[in-house]
TORZADO-237664 format. One record per residue (C-alpha): residue in three letters; x, y negated, z negated. Coordinates in pm, whole numbers, plus 50000, padded with zeros to 5 digits. Layout:
# TORZADO-237664
[ALA [X Y Z]]
...
END
This chain:
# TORZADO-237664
[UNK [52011 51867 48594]]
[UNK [52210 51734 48338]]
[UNK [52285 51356 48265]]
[UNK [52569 51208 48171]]
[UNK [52528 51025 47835]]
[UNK [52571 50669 48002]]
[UNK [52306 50783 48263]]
[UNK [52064 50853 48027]]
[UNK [52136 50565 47755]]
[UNK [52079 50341 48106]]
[UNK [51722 50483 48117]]
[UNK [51624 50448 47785]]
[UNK [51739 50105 47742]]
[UNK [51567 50022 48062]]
[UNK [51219 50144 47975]]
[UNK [51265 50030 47631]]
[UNK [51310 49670 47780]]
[UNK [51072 49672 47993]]
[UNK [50807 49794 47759]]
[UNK [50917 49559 47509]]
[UNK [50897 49269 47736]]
[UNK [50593 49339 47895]]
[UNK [50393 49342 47548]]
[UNK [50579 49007 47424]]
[UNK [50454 48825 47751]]
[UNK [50061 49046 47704]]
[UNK [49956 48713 47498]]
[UNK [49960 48525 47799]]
[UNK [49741 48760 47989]]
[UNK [49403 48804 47716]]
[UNK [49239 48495 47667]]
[UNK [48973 48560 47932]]
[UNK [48919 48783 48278]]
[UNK [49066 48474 48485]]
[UNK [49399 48524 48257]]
[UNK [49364 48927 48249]]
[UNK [49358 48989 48587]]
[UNK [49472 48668 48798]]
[UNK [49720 48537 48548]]
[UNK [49498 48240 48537]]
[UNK [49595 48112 48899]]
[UNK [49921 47973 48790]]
[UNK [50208 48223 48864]]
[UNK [50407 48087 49169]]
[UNK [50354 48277 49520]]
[UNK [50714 48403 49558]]
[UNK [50653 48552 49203]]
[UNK [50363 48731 49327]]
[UNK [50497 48802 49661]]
[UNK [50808 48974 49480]]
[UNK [50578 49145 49244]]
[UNK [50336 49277 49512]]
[UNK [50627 49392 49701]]
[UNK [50773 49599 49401]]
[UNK [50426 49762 49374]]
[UNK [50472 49847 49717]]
[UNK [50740 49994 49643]]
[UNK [50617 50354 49446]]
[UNK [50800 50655 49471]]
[UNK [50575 50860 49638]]
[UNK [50600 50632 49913]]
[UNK [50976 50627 49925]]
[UNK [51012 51003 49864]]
[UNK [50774 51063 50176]]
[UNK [50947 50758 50383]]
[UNK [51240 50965 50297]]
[UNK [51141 51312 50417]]
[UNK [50993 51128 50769]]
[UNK [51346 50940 50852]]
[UNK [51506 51308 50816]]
[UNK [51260 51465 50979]]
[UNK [51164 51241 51270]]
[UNK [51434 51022 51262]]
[UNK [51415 50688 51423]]
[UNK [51053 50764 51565]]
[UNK [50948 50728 51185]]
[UNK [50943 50368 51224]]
[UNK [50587 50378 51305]]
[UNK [50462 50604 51100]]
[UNK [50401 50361 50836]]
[UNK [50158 50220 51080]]
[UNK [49922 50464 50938]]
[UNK [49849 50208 50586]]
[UNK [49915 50054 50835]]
[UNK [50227 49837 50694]]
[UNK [50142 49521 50961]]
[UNK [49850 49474 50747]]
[UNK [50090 49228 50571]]
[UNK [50124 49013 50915]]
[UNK [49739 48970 50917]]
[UNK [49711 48881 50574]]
[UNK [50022 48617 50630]]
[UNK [49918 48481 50929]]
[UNK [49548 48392 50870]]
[UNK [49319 48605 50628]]
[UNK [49495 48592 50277]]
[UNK [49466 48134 50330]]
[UNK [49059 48268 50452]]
[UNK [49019 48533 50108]]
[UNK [49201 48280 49874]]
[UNK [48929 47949 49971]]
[UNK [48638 48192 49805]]
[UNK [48849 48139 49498]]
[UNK [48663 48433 49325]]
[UNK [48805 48722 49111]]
[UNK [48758 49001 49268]]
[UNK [48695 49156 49612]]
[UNK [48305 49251 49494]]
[UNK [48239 48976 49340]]
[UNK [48376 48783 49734]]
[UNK [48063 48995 49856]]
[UNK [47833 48716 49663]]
[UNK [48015 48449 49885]]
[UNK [47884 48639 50209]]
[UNK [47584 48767 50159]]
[UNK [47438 48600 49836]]
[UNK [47256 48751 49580]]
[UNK [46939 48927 49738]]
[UNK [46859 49328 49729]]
[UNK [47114 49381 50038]]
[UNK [47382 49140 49877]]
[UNK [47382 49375 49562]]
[UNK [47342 49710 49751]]
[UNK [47676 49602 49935]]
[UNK [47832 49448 49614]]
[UNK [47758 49810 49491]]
[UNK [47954 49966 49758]]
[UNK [48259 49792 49740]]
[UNK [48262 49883 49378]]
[UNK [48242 50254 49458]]
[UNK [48509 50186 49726]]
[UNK [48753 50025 49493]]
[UNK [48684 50292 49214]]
[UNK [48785 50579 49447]]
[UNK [49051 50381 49589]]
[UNK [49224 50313 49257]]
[UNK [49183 50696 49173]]
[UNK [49318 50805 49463]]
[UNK [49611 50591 49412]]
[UNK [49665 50704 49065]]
[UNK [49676 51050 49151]]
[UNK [49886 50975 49445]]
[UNK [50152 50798 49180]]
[UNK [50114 51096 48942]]
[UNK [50146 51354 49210]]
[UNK [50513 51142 49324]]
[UNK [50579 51066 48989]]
[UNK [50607 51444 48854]]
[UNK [50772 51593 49120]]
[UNK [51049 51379 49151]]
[UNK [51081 51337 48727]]
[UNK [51072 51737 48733]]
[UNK [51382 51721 48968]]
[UNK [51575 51448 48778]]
[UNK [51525 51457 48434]]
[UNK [51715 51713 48225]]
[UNK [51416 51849 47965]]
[UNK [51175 52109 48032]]
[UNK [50849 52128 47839]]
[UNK [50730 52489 47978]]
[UNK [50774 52786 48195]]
[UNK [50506 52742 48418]]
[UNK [50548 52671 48792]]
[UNK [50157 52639 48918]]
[UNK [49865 52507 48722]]
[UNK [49793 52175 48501]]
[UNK [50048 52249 48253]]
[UNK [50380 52239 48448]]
[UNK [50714 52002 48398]]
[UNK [50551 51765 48656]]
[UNK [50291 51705 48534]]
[UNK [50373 51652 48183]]
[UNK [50668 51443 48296]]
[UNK [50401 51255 48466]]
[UNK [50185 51173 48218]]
[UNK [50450 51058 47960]]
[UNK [50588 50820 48217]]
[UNK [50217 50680 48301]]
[UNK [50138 50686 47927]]
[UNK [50428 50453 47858]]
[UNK [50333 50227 48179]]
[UNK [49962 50166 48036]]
[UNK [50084 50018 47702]]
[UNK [50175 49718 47891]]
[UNK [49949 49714 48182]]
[UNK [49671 49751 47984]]
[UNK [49742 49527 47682]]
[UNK [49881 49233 47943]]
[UNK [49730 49257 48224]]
[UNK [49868 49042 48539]]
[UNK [50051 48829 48355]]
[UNK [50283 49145 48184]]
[UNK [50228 49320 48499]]
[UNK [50374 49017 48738]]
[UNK [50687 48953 48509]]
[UNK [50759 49360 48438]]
[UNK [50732 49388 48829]]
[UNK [50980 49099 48913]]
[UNK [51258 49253 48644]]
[UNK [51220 49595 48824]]
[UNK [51217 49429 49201]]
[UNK [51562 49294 49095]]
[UNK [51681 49644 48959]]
[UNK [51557 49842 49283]]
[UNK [51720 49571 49497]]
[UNK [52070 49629 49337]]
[UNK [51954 49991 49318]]
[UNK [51912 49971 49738]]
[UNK [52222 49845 49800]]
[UNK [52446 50055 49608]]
[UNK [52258 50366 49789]]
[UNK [52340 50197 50135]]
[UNK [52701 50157 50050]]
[UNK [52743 50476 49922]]
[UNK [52606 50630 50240]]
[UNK [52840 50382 50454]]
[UNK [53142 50514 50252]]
[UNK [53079 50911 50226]]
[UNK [52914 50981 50560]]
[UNK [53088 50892 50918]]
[UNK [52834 50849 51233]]
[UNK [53000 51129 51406]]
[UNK [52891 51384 51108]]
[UNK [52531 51215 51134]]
[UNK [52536 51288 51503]]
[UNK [52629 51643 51451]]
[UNK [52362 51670 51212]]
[UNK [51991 51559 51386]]
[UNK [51867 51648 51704]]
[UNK [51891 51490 52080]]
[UNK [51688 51150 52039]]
[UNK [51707 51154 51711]]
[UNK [51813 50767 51697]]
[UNK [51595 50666 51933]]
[UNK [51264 50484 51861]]
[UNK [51089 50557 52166]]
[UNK [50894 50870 52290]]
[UNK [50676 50980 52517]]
[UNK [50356 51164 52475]]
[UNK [50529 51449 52282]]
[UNK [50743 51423 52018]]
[UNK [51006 51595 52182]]
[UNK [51249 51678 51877]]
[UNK [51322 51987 51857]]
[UNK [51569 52129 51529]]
[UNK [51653 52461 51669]]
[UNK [52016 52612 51584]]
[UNK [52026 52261 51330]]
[UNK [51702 52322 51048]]
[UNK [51457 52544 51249]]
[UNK [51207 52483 50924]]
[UNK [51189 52116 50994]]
[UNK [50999 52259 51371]]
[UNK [50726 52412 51153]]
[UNK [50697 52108 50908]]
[UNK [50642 51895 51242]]
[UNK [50371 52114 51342]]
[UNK [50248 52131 51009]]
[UNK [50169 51752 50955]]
[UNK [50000 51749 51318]]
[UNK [50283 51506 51506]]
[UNK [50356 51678 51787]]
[UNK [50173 51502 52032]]
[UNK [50294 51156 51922]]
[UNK [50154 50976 52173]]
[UNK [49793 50998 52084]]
[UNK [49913 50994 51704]]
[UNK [50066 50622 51777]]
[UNK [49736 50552 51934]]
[UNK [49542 50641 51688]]
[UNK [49789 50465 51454]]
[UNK [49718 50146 51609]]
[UNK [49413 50167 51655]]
[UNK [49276 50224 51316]]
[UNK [49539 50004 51191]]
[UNK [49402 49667 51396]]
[UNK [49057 49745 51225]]
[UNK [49228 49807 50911]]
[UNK [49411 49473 50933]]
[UNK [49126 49263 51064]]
[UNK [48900 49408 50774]]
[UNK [49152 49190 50540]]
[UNK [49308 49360 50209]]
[UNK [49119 49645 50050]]
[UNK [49017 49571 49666]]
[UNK [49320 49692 49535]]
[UNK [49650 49462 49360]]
[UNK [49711 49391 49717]]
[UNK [49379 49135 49699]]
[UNK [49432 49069 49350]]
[UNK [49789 48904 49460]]
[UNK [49618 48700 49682]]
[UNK [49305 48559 49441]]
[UNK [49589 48526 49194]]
[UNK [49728 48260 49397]]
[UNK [49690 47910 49367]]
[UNK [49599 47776 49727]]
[UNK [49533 47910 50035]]
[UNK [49869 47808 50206]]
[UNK [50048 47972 49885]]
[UNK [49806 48264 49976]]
[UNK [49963 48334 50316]]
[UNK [50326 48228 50213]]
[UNK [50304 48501 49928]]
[UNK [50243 48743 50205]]
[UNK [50519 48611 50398]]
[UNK [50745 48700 50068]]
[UNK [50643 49095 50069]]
[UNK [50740 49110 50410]]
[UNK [51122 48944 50338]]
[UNK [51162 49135 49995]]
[UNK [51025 49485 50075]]
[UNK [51179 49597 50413]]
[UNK [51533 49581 50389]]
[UNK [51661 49674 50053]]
[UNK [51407 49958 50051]]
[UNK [51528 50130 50413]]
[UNK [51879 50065 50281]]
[UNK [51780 50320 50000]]
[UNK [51570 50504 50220]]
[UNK [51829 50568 50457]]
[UNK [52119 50596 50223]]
[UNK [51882 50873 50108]]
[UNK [51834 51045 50459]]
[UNK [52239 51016 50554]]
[UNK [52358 51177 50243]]
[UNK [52108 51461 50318]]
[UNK [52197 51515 50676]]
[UNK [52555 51543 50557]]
[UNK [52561 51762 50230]]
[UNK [52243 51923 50231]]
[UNK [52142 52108 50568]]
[UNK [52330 52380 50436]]
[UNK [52150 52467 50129]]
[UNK [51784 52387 50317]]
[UNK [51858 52635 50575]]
[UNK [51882 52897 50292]]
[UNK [51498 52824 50181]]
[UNK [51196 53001 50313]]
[UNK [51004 52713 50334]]
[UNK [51189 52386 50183]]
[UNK [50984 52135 50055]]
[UNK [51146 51804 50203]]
[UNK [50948 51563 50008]]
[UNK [51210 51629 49718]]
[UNK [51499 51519 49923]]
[UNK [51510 51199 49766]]
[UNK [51526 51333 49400]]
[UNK [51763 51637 49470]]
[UNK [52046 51386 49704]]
[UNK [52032 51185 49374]]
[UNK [52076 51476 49148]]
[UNK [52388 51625 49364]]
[UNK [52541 51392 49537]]
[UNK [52553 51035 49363]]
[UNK [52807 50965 49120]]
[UNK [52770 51006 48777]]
[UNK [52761 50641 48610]]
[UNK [52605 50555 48895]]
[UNK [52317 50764 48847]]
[UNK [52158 50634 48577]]
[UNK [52140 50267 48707]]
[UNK [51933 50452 49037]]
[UNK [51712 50654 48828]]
[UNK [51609 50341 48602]]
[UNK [51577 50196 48989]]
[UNK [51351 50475 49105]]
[UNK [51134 50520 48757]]
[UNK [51107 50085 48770]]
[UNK [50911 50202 49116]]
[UNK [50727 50435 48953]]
[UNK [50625 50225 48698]]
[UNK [50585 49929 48930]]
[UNK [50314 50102 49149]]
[UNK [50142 50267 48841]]
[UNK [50088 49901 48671]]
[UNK [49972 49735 48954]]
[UNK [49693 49995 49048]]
[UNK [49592 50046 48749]]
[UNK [49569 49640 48647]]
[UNK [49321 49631 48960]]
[UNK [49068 49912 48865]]
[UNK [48928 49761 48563]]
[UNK [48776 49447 48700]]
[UNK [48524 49622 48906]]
[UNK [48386 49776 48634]]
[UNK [48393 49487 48360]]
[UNK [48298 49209 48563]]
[UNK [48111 49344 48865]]
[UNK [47880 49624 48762]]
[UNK [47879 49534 48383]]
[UNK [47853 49162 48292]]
[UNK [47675 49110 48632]]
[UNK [47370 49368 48578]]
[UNK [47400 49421 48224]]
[UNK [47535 49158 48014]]
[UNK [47598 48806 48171]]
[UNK [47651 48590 47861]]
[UNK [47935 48826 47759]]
[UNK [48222 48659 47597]]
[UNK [48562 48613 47737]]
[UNK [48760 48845 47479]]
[UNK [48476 49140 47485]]
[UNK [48553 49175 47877]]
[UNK [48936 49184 47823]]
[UNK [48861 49446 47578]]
[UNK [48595 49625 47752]]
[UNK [48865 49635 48069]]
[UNK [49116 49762 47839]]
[UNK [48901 50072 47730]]
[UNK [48756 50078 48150]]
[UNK [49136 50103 48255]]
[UNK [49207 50415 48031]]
[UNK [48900 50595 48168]]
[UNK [48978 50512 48547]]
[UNK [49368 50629 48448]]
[UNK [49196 50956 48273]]
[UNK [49007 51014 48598]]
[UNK [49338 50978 48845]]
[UNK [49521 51156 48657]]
[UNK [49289 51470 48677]]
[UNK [49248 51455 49000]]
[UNK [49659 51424 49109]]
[UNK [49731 51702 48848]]
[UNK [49495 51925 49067]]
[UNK [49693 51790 49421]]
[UNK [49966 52009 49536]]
[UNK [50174 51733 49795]]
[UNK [50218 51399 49797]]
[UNK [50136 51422 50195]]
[UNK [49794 51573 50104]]
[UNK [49691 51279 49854]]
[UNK [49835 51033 50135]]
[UNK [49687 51150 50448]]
[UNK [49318 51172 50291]]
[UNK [49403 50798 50197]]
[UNK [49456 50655 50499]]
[UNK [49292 50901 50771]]
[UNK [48989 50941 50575]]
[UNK [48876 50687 50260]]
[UNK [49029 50388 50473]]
[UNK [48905 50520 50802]]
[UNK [48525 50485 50675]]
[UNK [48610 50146 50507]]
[UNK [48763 49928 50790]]
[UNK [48400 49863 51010]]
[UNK [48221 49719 50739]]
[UNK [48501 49476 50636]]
[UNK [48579 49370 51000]]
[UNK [48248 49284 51069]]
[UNK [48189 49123 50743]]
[UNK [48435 48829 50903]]
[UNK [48371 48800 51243]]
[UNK [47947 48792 51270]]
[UNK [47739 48599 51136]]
[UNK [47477 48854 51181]]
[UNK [47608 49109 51028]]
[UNK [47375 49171 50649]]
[UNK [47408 49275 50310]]
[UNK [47232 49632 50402]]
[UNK [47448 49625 50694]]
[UNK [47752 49638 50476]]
[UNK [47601 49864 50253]]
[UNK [47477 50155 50465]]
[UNK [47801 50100 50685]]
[UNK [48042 50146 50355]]
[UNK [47836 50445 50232]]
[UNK [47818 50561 50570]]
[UNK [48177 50586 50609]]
[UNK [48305 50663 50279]]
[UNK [48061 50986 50254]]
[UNK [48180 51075 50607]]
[UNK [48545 51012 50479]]
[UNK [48465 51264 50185]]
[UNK [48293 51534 50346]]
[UNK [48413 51551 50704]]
[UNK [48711 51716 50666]]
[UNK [48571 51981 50431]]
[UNK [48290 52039 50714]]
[UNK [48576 52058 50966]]
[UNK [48710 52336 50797]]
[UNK [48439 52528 50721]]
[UNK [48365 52500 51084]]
[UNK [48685 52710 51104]]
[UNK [48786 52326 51334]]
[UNK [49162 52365 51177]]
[UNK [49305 51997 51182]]
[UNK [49690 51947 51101]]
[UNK [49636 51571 51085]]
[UNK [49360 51366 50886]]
[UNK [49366 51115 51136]]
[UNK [49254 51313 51437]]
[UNK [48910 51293 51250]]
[UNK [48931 50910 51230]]
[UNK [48693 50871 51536]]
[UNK [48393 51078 51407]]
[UNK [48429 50886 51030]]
[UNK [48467 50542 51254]]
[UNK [48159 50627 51459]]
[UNK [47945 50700 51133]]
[UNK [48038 50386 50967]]
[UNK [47970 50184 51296]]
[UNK [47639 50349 51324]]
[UNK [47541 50247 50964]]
[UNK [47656 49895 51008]]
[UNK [47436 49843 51353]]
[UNK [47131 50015 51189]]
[UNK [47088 49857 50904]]
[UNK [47177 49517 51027]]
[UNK [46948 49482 51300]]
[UNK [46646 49671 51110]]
[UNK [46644 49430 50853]]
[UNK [46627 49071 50858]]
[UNK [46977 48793 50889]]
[UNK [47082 48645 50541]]
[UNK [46957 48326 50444]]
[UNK [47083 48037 50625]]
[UNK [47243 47840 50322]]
[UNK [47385 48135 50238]]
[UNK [47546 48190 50586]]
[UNK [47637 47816 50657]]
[UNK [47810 47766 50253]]
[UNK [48039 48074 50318]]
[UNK [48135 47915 50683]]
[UNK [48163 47557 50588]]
[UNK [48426 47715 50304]]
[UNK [48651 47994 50471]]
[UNK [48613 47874 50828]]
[UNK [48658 48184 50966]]
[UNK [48715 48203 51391]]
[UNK [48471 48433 51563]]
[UNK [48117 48519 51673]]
[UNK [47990 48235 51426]]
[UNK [47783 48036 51689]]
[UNK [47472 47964 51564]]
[UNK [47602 47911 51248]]
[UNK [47842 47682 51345]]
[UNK [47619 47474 51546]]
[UNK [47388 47393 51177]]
[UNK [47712 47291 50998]]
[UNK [47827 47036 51252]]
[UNK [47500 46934 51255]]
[UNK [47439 46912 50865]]
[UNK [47807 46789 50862]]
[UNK [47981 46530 51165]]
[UNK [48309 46547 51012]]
[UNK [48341 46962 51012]]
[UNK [48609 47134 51197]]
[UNK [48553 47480 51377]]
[UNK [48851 47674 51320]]
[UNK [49028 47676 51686]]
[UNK [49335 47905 51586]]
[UNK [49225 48217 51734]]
[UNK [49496 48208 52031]]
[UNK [49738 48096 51747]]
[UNK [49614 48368 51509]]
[UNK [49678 48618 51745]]
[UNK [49998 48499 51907]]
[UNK [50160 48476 51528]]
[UNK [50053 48820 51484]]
[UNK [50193 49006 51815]]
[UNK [50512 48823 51713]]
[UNK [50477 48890 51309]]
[UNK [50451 49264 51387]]
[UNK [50795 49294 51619]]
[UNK [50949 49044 51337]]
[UNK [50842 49320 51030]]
[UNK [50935 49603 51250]]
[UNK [51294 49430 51301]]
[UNK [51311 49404 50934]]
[UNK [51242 49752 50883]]
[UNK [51500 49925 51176]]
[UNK [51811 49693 51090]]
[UNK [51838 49821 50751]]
[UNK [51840 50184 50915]]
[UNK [52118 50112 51173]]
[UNK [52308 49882 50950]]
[UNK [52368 50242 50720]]
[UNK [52398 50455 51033]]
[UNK [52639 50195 51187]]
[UNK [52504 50235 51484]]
[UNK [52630 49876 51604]]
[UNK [52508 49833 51962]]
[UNK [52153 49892 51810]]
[UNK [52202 49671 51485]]
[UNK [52299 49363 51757]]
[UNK [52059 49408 51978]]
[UNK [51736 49371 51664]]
[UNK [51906 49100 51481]]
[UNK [51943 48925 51751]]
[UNK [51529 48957 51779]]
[UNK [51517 48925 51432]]
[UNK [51657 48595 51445]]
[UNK [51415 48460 51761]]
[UNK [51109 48611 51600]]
[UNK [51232 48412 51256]]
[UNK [51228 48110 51438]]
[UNK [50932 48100 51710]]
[UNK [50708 48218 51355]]
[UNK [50905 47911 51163]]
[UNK [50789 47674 51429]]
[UNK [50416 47826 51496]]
[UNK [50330 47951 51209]]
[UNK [50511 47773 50907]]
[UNK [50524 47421 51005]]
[UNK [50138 47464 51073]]
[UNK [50019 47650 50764]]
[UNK [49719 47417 50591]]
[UNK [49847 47135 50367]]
[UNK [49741 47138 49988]]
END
């Protein structure tokens, strides 16, 4: 591709500002580990609620969001559900106010809070470090995998010849752009990472809209109709899929049965399923959970949750399906012409064709600010669980403030070394993704339900369940396929990972002995959690007349059946508003709107005063 000199003077001067700014405000962020990573609890909720939702908003994410819309059209609104996305309405509706009254700094560190500090307390302290390790690689090498492919599309330069291996354009495109990321991440922290985050969330908002409207103007909803299959705008299906691009873009058939879809019905279930555990496990320790400690009271917890929701959804499906449109209408032509097309670079190659020059550059600084947004955010997480849970807790407890800022610094260039081996070695962003969410967060979810709802549930408990399910999330599907057991979808092993975990949660609860009562009634006395708390909740009231037993479960619950159609409104009217399919767009902002206002009434006006 080649850039137009405004187009690429647009990029430079954005990264150059950004990069700039982010290392003028890195003062704020290195006193101590409180500052480094929690921007010393002062940043204001819709800051971090903006900033979360631009770290939500990565380009691998968008480029795969992309390639579903085209592929499975309006039915694509729930495959999200596999993170699962509604994770958000939990977390706003009750268990970001219950994470954020442990006021801790991290997710391990919450562990303590739980289970104390006796040989089961440590052994599961231990686990969620492991978890959060892997995690953050994984992440990193999912952002490096998204980051290269859609840099090798867009950006003019090429570095070498070769096509497979380490040493391609990708991946060297890849690294420069994570390279240049760290400098502030690293040296700042949350603070540089926060304000960096809310600059670019501004940028891919204007960035969303002018996608959207360039859609609206160049593509007509009788070409769009011409272009997808029959129920193609409809949300709803049965227990197939039952799209079928014959005579339209017969590879898009095979890339269906290639991602394991076609019987969508007992995908959604699964979908659901896993994603109610997921949810009711709380966040995983990731820069979702650091959001949330960074906060500076549990009702500024849940209403920073409440902001990701409002700023995420719309502008990014008015770029996602500004995206999809423009390919349905110029570029069927030259996919049917491919072997095998690879639709996760639809995003980068509409952009390259098919937007305006002038206009180009401001979307590509857009799109790289995701990139960048993403990377900074995972990678401000990682460090923490190193530093301050494995080694100034076992090792070295009277360690100064600065030494752990700096020791973080030098832990978040090893974790980034790691992730970025492992993504240069991934060949799809699909491949990074699925393994994600069908298989490192399928063994994670028991553990961390559990961990909330019974008070029986122990320290080894937590342990052997975690290490349970993470091992089975590792080594399952390799054992599937060497069992010549071919499966097309990750998640279709979810059960077998979900049984392991469940078994190592039981078993080593009930063969070892409860926690220690103080230890049990301190963490229910603070985070007043509903559930199987009974006997428990019988010593506080009696150590304590004046205690309240949380009574919001029917609340809780209600909020969050109503919270999930609300998000799912503010994801599909963004999609019709583009297609201008009218009778559709009516009909969900009309629920939009009553959702909005039984949640401003029932949830809102009854979040905790502070």
């Amino acid at each position: 591709m080649k850039l137009h000199a405004l187009d690429l003077a647009i990029i430079v001067i954005y990264f150059v500002a950004v990069i700039l700014i982010g290392l003028w405000v890195a003062r704020r962020g290195a006193k101590d580990m409180d500052s480094y990573f929690l921007g010393g609890k002062r940043l204001r909720w819709w800051l971090l609620g903006i900033s979360d939702a631009s770290g939500m908003f990565d380009i691998s994410g968008t480029m795969w969001l992309v390639y579903i819309l085209f592929v499975y059209g309006l039915k694509s609104l729930w495959l999200p559900w596999l993170w699962p996305v509604f994770n958000q309405i939990f977390l706003m509706m009750f268990l970001s106010a219950w994470l954020r009254r442990s006021n801790v700094l991290t997710g391990a560190e919450w562990i303590q809070t739980r289970f104390g500090k006796a040989r089961g307390a440590n052994l599961a302290h231990l686990s969620v470090v492991f978890f959060a390790i892997v995690n953050v690689i994984a992440f990193l090498a999912y952002a490096f995998k998204g980051i290269g492919k859609f840099a090798s599309v867009m950006l003019p330069w090429h570095f070498t010849s070769h096509t497979t291996g380490l040493f391609t354009d990708a991946n060297i495109y890849a690294l420069i752009i994570m390279g240049l990321t760290s400098l502030y991440a690293i040296k700042g922290g949350m603070v540089s990472v926060v304000i960096t985050e809310v600059m670019q969330f501004t940028l891919l908002t204007v960035t969303s809209v002018a996608i959207g409207l360039i859609a609206v103007w160049k593509v007509s909803p009788e070409t769009i109709h011409k272009a997808v299959p029959e129920g193609w705008l409809n949300p709803f299906f049965g227990w197939k899929l039952d799209l079928n691009w014959t005579g339209i873009l017969d590879q898009v058939n095979a890339a269906i049965k290639s991602d394991g879809n076609e019987f969508f019905g007992i995908i959604f279930g699964l979908m659901f399923f896993k994603g109610v555990l997921a949810s009711l496990a709380g966040p995983a320790p990731n820069y979702d959970m650091q959001r949330i400690l960074a906060t500076r009271n549990p009702r500024e917890a849940s209403l920073m949750n409440g902001m990701v929701n409002l700023a995420l959804y719309f502008p990014r499906y008015l770029m996602i399906t500004g995206i999809t449109v423009l390919a349905l209408a110029f570029c069927l032509t030259d996919l049917r012409m491919m072997e095998k097309p690879d639709f996760e670079l639809i995003l980068p190659i509409v952009l390259r064709d098919y937007v305006p020059t002038g206009v180009v550059g401001l979307l590509l600084a857009g799109l790289l600010a995701a990139l960048m947004s993403n990377f900074a955010a995972t990678l401000n997480a990682a460090p923490a669980y190193l530093v301050n849970d494995i080694y100034k807790r076992f090792f070295n407890p009277q360690m100064a403030p600065l030494a752990q800022v700096r020791w973080s610094r030098i832990a978040s260039i090893g974790v980034l070394l790691v992730g970025v081996l492992f993504g240069a070695f991934m060949t799809s962003i699909s491949e990074v993704m699925m393994w994600i969410v069908g298989g490192l967060y399928g063994g994670y979810v028991m553990a961390n339900v559990l961990k909330w709802y019974w008070w029986r549930f122990n320290g080894y408990g937590y342990f052997w369940g975690m290490m349970a399910g993470l091992l089975s999330a590792m080594f399952v599907p390799s054992l599937a396929t060497l069992l010549n057991f071919h499966v097309a979808n990750t998640l279709y092993l979810f059960p077998i990972i979900l049984g392991c975990s469940i078994a190592g949660c039981l078993l080593g609860t009930l063969l070892t002995p409860p926690e220690e009562d103080a230890v049990l009634i301190k963490f229910y006395e603070t985070v007043n959690p509903w559930g199987a708390w009974g006997p428990i909740r019988a010593k506080v009231m009696q150590q304590n007349a004046a205690f309240r037993p949380n009574p919001d479960f029917t609340k809780d619950a209600t909020n969050v059946a109503v919270g999930i159609v609300w998000q799912l409104c503010l994801t599909a009217l963004p999609i019709y508003l583009v297609l201008r399919e009218w009778p559709w767009a009516g009909g969900i902002a009309a629920a939009l709107v009553v959702t909005s206002v039984f949640l401003k009434f029932n949830w809102y006006d009854k979040l905790e005063k502070t």
